[in-house]
C-alpha positions as CSV (number, residue, x, y, z in Angstrom):
1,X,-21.1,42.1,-6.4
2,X,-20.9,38.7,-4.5
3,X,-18.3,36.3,-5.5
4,X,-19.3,33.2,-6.9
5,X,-18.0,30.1,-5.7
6,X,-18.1,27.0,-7.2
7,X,-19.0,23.9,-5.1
8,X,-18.2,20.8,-6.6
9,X,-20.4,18.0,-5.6
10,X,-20.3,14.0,-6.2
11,X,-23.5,12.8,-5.4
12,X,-26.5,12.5,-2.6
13,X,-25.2,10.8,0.7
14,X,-22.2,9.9,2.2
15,X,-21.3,6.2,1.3
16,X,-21.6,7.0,-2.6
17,X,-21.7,10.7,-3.1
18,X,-21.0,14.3,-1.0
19,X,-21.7,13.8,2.5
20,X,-24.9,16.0,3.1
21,X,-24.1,17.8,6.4
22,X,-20.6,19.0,5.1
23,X,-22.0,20.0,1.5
24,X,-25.0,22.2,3.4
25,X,-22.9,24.1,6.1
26,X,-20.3,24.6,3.1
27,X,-23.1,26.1,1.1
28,X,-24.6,28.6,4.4
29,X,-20.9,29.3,5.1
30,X,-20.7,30.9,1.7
31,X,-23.8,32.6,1.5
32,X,-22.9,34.2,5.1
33,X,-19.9,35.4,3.6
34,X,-21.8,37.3,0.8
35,X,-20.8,35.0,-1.7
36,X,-22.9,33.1,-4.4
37,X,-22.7,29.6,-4.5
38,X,-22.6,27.7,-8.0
39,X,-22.9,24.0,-7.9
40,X,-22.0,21.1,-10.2
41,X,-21.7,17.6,-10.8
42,X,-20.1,15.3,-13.2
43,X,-23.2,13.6,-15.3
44,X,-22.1,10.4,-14.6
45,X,-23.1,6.8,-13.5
46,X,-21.9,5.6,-10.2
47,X,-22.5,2.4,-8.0
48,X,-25.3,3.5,-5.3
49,X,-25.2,2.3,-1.8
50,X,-28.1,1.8,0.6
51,X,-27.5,4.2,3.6
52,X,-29.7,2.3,6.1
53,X,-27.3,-1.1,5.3
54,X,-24.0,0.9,4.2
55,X,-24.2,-2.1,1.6
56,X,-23.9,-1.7,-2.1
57,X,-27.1,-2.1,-3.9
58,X,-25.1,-3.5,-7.5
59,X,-27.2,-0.6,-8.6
60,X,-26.1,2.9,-10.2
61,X,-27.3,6.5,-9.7
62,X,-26.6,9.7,-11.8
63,X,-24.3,12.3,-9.5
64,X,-25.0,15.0,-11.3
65,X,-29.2,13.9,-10.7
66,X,-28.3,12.9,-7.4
67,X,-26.7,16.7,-6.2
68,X,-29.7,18.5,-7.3
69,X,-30.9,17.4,-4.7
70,X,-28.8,19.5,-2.2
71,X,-28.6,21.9,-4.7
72,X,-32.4,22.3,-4.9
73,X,-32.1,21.8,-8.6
74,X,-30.1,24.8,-9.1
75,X,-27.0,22.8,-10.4
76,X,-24.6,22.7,-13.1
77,X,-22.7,19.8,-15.5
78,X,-19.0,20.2,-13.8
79,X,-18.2,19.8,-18.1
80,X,-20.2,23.4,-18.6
81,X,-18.2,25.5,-16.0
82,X,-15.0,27.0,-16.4
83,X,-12.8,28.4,-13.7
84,X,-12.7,32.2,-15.9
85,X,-16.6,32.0,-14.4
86,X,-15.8,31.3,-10.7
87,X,-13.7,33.6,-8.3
88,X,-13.2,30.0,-5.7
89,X,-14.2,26.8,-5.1
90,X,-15.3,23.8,-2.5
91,X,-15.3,20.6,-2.3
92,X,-17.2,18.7,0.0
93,X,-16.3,15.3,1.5
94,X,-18.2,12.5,1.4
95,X,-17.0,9.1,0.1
96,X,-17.8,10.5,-3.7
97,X,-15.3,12.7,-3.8
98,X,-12.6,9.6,-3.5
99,X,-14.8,7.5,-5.3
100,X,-16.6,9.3,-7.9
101,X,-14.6,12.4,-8.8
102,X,-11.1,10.3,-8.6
103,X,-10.5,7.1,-7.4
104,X,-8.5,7.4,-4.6
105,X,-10.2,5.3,-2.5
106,X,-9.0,2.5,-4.3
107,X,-6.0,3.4,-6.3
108,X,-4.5,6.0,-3.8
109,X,-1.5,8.0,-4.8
110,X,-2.1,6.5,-8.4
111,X,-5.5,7.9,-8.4
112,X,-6.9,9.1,-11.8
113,X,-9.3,11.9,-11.7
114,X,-12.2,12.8,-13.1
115,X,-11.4,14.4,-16.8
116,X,-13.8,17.4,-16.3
117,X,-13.0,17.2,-12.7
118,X,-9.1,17.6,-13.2
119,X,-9.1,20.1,-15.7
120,X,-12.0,22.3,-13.5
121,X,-9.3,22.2,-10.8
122,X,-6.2,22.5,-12.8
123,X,-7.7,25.9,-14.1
124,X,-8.2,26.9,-11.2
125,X,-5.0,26.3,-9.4
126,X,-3.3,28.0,-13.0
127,X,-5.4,30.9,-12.5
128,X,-4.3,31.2,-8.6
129,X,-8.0,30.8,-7.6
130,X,-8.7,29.6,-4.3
131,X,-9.3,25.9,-3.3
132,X,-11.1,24.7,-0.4
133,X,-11.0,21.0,0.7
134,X,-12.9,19.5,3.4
135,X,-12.7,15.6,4.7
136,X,-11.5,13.9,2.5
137,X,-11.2,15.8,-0.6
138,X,-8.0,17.1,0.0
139,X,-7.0,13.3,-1.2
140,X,-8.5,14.7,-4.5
141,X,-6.6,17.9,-4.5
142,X,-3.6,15.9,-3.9
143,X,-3.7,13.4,-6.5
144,X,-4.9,16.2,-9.0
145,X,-1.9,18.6,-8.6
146,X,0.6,16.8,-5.8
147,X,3.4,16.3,-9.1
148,X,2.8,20.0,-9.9
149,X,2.0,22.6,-7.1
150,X,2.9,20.2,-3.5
151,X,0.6,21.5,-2.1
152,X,0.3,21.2,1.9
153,X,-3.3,19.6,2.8
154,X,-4.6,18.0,6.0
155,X,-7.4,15.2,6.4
156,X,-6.9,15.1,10.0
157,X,-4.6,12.3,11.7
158,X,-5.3,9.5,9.6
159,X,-2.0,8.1,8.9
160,X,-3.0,5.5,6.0
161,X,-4.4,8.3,4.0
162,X,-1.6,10.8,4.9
163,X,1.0,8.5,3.6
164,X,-0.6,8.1,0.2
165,X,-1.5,12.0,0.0
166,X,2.3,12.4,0.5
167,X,3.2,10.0,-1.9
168,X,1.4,12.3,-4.8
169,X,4.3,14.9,-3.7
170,X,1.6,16.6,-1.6
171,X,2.6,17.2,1.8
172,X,-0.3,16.2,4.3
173,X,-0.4,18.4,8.0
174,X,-2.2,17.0,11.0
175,X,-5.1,19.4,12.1
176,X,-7.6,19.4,14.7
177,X,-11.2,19.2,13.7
178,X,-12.1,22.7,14.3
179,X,-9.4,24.2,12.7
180,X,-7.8,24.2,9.3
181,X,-4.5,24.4,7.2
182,X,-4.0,27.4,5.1
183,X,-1.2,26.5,1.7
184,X,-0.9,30.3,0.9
185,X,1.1,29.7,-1.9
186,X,-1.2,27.5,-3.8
187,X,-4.3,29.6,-2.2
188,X,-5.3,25.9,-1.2
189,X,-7.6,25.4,2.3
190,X,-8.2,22.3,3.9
191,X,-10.2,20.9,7.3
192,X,-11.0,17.8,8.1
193,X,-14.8,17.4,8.9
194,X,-16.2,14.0,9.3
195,X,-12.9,12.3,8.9
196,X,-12.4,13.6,12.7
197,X,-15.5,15.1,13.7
198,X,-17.7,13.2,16.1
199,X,-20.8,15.8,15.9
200,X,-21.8,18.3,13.4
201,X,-21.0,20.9,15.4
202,X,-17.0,20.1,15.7
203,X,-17.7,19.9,11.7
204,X,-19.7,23.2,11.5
205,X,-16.6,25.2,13.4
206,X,-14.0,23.9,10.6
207,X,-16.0,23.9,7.7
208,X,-17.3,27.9,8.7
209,X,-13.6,28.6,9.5
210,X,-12.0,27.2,5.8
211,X,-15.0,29.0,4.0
212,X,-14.0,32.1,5.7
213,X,-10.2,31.6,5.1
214,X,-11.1,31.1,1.6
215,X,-12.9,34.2,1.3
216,X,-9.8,35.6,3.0
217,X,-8.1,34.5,-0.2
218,X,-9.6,36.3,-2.8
């Protein structure tokens, strides 16, 4: 039976949701890996950004709408899942997942998250699930359960958002592109994708390696 594996996604395009390339080679790392990938989103409101400017529209769009696109309509309300249905889970980077699914991008350390978001994750780290992180998502994991589990994370070299992942009582590791950092105790796997990357085959190496990990997990 293939595992399922919950991807957790935060929208349709970099600036303002998951960041496409790292949500689709998470989703083909999985499936090589004989697992089943279940995908979600918060049905929420979020402000859009035009990706030919990179300006804010003062629009909104639905995430939850938004991901089906990746998803190919075969998508879930994050509120409807529970971690007793899923054997993992991934989040992809993307600005989203610091601005929609927490705030982190503004707030940092003091972050709130998500409500379905947190407790989706907080199950999950209860239940000694796996948790896989890529970009910058690992901020998310951090702020979520830094007071609770410390757990180790990397977003690359970036010492601004190290600092403030460390500050949740996380404990951030620098990490090549292609490679990842493995918390065993917390059965928490991280890489750091676009926040390094500067093709998408640097990203496809650590995002295929952290899926694989994670499936070395279970």
């Amino acid at each position: 039976m293939k595992k399922k594996i919950g991807v957790v996604l935060s929208g349709c395009g970099v600036r303002d949701g998951s960041e496409i390339h790292e949500a689709v080679l998470a989703l083909l790392a999985i499936d090589r890996n004989n697992g089943e990938a279940i995908c979600m989103a918060p049905n929420e409101d979020f402000p859009e950004t035009n990706h030919l400017t990179m300006q804010e529209t003062g629009g909104k769009r639905n995430a939850l709408v938004e991901a089906a696109r990746i998803a190919r309509g075969n998508i879930w309300d994050i509120k409807e899942v529970k971690a007793s249905e899923l054997d993992a889970i991934v989040f992809p980077g993307g600005y989203g997942a610091a601005k929609n699914l927490c705030n982190f991008a503004e707030k940092g350390a003091g972050a709130t998250i998500q409500p379905d978001v947190s407790r989706l994750l907080k199950e999950m780290a209860a239940a000694k699930k796996p948790i896989c992180a890529i970009c910058i998502a690992p901020a998310l994991i951090a702020a979520t359960l830094g007071k609770e589990y410390s757990p180790q994370v990397t977003v690359g070299n970036d010492a601004g958002t190290a600092e403030a992942i460390n500050q949740t009582g996380s404990r951030h590791l620098n990490c090549p592109v292609t490679e990842v950092v493995v918390d065993g105790k917390n059965r928490i796997v991280s890489t750091p994708a676009y926040m390094l990357a500067g093709s998408i085959s640097e990203t496809a190496v650590g995002i295929e390696k952290a899926v694989k990990a994670t499936f070395d997990l279970l």
